[in-house]
C-alpha positions in Angstrom: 128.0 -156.1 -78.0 128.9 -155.1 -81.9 132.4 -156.3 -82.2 134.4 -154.1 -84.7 136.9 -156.5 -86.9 137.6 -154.3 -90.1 137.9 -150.3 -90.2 139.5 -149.3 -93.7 138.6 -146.0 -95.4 140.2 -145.7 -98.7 141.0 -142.0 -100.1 140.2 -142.9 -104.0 140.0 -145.8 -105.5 142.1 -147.4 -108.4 140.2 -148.1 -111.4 141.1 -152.2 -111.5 139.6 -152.3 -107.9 137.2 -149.5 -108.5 135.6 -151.9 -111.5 136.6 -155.3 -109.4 134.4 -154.2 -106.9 132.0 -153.5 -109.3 131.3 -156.2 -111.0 130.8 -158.0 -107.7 128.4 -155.0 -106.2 124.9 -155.9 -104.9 124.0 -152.2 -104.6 125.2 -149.0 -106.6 128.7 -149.5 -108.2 131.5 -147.6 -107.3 134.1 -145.5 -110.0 137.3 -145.1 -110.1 138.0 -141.9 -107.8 135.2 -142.7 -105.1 136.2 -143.1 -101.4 135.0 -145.8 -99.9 135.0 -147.3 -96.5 135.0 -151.0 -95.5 133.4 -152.3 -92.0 133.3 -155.7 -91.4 131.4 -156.5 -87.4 130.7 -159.4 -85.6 128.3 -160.6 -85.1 126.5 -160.7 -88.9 123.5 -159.6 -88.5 125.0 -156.5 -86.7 125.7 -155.1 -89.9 122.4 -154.4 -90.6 122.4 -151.7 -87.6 126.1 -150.2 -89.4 124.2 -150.0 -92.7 121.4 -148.1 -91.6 123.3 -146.0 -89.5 126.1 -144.9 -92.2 123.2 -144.5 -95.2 121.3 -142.2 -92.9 124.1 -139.8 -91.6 125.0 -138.5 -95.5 124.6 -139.3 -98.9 126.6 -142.2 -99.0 125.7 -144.8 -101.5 125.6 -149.1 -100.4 128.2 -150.7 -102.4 127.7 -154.1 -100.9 126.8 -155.6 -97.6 127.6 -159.5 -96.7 126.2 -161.0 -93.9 127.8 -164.4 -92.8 127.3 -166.4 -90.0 130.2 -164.7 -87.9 130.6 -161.6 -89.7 129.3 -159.1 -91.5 130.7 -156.5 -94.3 129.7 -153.7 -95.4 131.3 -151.4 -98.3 129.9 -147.4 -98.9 131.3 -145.0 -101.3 130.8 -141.1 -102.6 132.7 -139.1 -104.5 133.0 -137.0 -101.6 136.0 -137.6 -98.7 134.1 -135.9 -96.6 130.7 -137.7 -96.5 132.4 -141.1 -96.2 134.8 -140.2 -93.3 131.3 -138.1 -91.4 129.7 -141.5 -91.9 132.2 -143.5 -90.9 132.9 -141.1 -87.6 129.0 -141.3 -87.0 129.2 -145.0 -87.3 132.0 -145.0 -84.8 130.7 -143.1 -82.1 127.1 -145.3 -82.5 129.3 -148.5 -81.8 130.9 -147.3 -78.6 133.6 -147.9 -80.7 137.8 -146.0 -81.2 139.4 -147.2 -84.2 142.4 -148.2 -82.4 140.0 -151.1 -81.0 139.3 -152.9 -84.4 141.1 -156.3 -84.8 144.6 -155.7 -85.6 145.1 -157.3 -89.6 147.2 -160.4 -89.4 149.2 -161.6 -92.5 148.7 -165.0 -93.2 150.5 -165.6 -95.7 152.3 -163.7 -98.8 154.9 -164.4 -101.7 156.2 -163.7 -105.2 156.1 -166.5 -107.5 158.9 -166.1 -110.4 158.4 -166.6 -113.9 155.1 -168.6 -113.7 154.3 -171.1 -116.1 151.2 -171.4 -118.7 149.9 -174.4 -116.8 149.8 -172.7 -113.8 148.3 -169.0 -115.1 145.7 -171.0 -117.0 144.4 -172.7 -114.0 144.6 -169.0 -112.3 142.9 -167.6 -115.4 140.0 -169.9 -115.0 139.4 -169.9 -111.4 140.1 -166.2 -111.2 137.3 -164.5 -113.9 136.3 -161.2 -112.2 140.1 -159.4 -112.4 142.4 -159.2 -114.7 144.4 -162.6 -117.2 147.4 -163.7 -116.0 150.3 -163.9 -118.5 152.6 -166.7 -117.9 156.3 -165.7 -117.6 154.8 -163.1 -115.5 155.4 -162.7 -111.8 152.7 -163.0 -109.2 152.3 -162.0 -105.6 149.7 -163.5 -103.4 148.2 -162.3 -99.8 146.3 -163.5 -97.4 144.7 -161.3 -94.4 142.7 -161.9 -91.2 140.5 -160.2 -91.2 139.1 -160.5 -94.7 138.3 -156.8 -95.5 142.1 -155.5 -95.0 143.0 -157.0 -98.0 141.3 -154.2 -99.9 143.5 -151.8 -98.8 145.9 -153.2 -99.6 145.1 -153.6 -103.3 144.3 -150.4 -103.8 147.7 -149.5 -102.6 149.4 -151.8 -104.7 147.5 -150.3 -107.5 148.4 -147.0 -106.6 152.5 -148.0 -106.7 152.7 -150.0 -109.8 151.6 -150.9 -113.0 150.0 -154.5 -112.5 147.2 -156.6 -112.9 144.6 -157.2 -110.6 143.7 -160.7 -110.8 141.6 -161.4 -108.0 140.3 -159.4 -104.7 138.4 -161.5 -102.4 137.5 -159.3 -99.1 134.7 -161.5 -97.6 134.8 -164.8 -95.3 137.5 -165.4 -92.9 140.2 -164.5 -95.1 141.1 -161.8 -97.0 143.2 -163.3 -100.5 144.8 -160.9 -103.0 146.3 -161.9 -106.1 148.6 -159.6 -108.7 150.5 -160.3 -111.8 153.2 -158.1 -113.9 156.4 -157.6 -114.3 158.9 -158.6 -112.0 160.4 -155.0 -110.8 156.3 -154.0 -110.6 155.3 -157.0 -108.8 158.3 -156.0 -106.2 157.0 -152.8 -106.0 153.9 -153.3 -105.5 154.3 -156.3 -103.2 156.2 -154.1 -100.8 153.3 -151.4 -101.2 150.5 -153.9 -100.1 152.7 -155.0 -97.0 152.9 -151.5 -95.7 149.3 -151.3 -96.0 148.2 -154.2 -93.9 150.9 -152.6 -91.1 149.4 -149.7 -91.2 145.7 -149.6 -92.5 144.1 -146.1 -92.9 141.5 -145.4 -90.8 140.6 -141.7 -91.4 
């Protein structure tokens, strides 16, 4: 039995995340503006069966598909709303599977961080080379998520209520880690935008 973990369909996304994901995209790279969708199943090799079955029911391109020992991710987009949510609805109903029975997203862990220090964004700056440079005196909020593929959500709807940096987006393995930096007002803004997300992730 296919185990549904991670259901998030994302109306457009922001152009940090939009060329985040990007960058990291085995398949055809999303724009800013595509909807996407984001199923993670367990077991991983399941998600072979979810590809195949979302590719064939429209013309929804493969972003990226992971497949770990326990899970498995896969990301779609299109420019149309429409194809993504058919696909994922087809997807749905070939899994057995209601949305209100994917794993409920469980925060980890999350806080702002003050004023941070050069020592400090420098290390971030260097482990962190896919997103965005930190600027020290700059605020930063960091979230954790299980499972993994919530956090995306979540950073597109920080970047959706603020102006900030995306520093890092890491939606695969058993936790989901999201790092922002900006001002401090934006940082609270957006912060309290990527909380209500994980509450309440968007299915459809």
């Amino acid at each position: 039995m296919v185990e549904l973990r991670t259901y998030v369909f994302i109306d457009s996304l922001q152009p940090q995340l939009a060329e985040l994901m990007a960058s990291v995209s085995q398949g055809f790279p999303p724009v800013p503006g595509d909807s996407c969708l984001w199923v993670e199943v367990a077991p991983g090799m399941a998600v072979h069966r979810v590809t195949d079955i979302a590719l064939k029911a429209t013309q929804v391109k493969l972003t990226q598909q992971v497949v770990e020992r326990a899970f498995g991710s896969m990301v779609i987009h299109s420019r149309s709303q429409a194809d993504v949510r058919q696909a994922g609805q087809i997807l749905l109903s070939s899994m057995n599977s209601e949305l209100d029975e994917r794993d409920r997203c469980e925060v980890e862990w999350h806080e702002i961080i003050r004023g941070m220090t050069s020592d400090h964004t420098v290390l971030i700056n260097r482990q962190h080379r896919g997103g965005s440079m930190m600027i020290p005196g700059e605020s930063m909020f960091i979230l954790e998520t299980q499972p993994a593929g919530y956090i995306v959500y979540a950073a597109n709807q920080a970047e959706k209520a603020a102006s900030v940096r995306l520093v890092d987006c890491r939606a695969v393995g058993a936790y989901g880690r999201l790092t922002l930096s900006g001002k401090e007002a934006d940082i609270e803004e957006a912060a309290a935008a990527a909380m209500a997300a994980v509450q309440n992730p968007a299915g459809t």
